[in-house]
C-alpha positions in Angstrom: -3.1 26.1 -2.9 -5.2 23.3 -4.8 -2.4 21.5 -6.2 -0.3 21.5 -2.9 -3.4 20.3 -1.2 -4.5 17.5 -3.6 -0.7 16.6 -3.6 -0.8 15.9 0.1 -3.9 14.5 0.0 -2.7 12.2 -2.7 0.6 11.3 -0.2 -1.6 10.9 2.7 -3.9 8.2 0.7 -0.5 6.6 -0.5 1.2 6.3 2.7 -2.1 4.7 4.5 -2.3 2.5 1.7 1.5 1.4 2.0 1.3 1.3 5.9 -1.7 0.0 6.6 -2.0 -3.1 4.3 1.2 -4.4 4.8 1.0 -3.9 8.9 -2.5 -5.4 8.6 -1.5 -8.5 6.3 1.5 -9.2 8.5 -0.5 -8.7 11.4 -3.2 -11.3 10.3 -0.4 -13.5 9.2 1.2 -13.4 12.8 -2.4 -14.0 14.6 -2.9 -16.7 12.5 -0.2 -18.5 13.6 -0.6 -17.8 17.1 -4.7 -18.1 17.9 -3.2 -17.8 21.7 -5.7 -14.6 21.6 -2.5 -12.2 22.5 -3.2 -8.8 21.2 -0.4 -6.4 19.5 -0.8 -3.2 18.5 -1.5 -2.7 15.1 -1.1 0.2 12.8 -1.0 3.9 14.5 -1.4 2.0 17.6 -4.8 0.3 17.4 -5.6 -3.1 19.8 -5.7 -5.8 17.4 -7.9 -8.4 18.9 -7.2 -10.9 17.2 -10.2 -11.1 15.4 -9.4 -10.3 11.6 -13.2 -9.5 10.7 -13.2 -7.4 13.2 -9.6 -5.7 13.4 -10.4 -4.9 9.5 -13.9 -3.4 9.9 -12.2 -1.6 12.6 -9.8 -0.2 10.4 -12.0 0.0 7.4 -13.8 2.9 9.6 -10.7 4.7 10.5 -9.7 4.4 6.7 -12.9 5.3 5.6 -12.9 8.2 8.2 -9.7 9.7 7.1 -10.7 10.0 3.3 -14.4 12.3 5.1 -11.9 14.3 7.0 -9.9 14.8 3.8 -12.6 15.6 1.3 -14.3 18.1 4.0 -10.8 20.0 3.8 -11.3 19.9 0.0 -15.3 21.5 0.2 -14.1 23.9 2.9 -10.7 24.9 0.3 -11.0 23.4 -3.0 -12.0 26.1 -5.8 -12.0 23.0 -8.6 -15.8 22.1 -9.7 -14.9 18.5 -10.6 -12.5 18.3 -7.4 -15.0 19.5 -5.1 -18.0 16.9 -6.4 -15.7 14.2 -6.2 -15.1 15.0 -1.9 -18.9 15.2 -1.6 -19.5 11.9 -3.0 -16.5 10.4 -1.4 -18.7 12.5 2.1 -21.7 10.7 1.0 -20.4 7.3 0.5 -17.8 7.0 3.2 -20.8 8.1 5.5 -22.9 5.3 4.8 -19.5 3.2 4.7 -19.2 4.1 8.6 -22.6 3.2 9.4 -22.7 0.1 8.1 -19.3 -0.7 9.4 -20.5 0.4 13.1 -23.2 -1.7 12.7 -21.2 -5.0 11.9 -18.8 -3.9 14.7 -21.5 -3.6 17.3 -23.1 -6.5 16.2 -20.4 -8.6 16.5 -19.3 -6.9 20.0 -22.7 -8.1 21.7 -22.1 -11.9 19.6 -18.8 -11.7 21.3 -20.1 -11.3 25.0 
């Protein structure tokens, strides 16, 4: 049960990796080159805006999001001592990760009105 759940939490950190940064460099690369403010749809779907600080902080917190929801499945299943501290400090990190990231993003919201 560990092993198949580490392995798909291994494949699911893999494939967002491989996804996500290229869409989000290619992405960038195509806003840059058209500053027309046009918004695409980005990875899974999310509004870019146009705004690379913001579409990465934005997807920072999904990113960062996905790695809580996967280390909680880990403390709720995981039986490995050394597995199962790692997922709490990824928890505690990606926690604080969020907040800070939520801050910038609603900072620069009400800069952007």
């Amino acid at each position: 049960m560990m092993n198949k759940l580490m392995k798909q939490a291994a494949a699911c950190g893999i494939a967002l990796v491989l996804g996500v940064a290229p869409a989000f460099a290619q992405q960038a690369q195509q806003q840059s080159h058209d500053m027309s403010g046009h918004s695409g749809h980005g990875t899974a779907g999310m509004q870019m805006t146009g705004d690379a600080d913001l579409d990465f902080a934005t997807m920072m917190r999904s990113h960062h999001q996905a790695g809580i929801d996967m280390a909680k499945t880990e403390l709720q299943n995981g039986k490995d001592k050394q597995m199962r501290e790692m997922a709490q400090k990824i928890v505690d990190a990606q926690t604080k990760e969020i907040a800070k990231l939520d801050a910038w993003i609603a900072k620069r919201k009400e800069q952007s009105r």
